[in-house]
C-alpha positions, 0 to 999 in steps of 0.5 A: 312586635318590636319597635326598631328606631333606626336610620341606614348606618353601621350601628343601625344594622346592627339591629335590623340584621339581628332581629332579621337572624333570631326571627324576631318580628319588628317594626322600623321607625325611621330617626333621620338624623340629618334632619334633627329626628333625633332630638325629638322629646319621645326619641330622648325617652328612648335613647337619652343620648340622642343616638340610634339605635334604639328598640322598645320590646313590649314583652320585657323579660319581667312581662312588660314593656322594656326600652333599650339604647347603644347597640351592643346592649341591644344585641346582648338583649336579643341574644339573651332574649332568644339563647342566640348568638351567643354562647352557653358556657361562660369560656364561650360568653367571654369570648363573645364578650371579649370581641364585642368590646372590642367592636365597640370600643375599637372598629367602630370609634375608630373607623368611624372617625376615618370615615369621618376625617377622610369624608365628612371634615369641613377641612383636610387634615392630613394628620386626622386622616392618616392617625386613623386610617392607620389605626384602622388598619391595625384594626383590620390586621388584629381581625385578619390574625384571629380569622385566619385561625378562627372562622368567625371572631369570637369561636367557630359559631357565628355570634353577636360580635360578628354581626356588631362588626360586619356593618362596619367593615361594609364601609372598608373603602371609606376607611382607607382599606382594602379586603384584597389586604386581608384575606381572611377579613375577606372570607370571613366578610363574604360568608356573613355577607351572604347569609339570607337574614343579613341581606334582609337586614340591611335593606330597611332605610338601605336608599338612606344610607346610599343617599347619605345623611349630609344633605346640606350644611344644617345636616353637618352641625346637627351630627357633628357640630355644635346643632347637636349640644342646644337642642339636646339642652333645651330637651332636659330644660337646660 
């Protein structure tokens, strides 16, 4: 059974919901980073950048047990793993890949720092707030063109780059958007949305995400302030 090392965030659903699809059995473990799980030494073995999410497979490909850490891996291993969501010929692989990438380098560094500057900065930035909720909206406007010719983002077939970029767009409210803007965003949205493994998958920890992971001042410099460089130092010996 695969072991799933997660706490209730965009990329943390990312694996729950992918495991949820392929079928795969999995166990949670829950990584509280507001309160710090995420520095602990046997975490740090499993994701050396104190981020979740994480797995461990005690059937790797080669038979044996195999840890693997930043989201878009995960879900290339498990799309690898089964021969699902993902696609066969390499035209379609790279097409997968193309918007994958796009995910990880653009909706989520992007919107997460929207959703950071508009909700979670200690001081008001206007500058911040309006840089990245523009550049979300850009975002959500390259997505809206590619859907209103595409059903999903990568092809016709639902893939691993909808399911890394579904999280995200859950939280379009915090990034200063509105679906009603994006009418093939939101198509697309409801149908993912709606399918019977997605729901399933964004239950586990669901009450933390609704409770957030700011409960107090401590929680803010663990996840965004210096909390986060000596622990991670004192771990490695530093």
């Amino acid at each position: 059974m695969i072991q799933l090392y997660m706490w209730g965030t965009p990329n943390g659903y990312k694996a729950s919901i992918m495991l949820e699809e392929t079928g795969l059995p999995y166990e949670v473990c829950p990584i509280d980073i507001g309160k710090g799980a995420q520095f602990a030494p046997e975490f740090l073995e499993i994701s050396p950048n104190n981020k979740i999410p994480a797995i461990v497979d005690p059937d790797g490909p080669d038979g044996e047990p195999i840890s693997v850490f930043e989201s878009g891996a995960i879900l290339l291993y498990l799309a690898e793993k089964t021969g699902q969501f993902f696609a066969s010929d390499m035209r379609g692989r790279y097409s997968v890949l193309q918007w994958l990438m796009f995910q990880m380098g653009g909706v989520g560094p992007m919107l997460g720092q929207a959703h950071h500057f508009r909700h979670y900065a200690k001081e008001q930035h206007p500058y911040s707030i309006d840089r990245y909720t523009l550049e979300s909206a850009r975002l959500y406007g390259v997505m809206n063109r590619r859907l209103e010719k595409s059903a999903y983002l990568a092809s016709d077939n639902y893939s691993i780059a909808d399911i890394a970029t579904f999280p995200w767009v859950r939280r379009h409210e915090r990034h200063g958007q509105k679906l009603e803007d994006f009418p093939h965003v939101h198509r697309w949205f409801d149908s993912i949305n709606a399918r019977p493994a997605v729901v399933r998958g964004l239950k586990p920890l669901s009450e933390s995400e609704q409770r957030g992971i700011l409960a107090d001042a401590g929680s803010h410099d663990l996840l965004f302030g210096s909390g986060q460089f000596p622990r991670t130092d004192a771990m490695y010996g530093g």
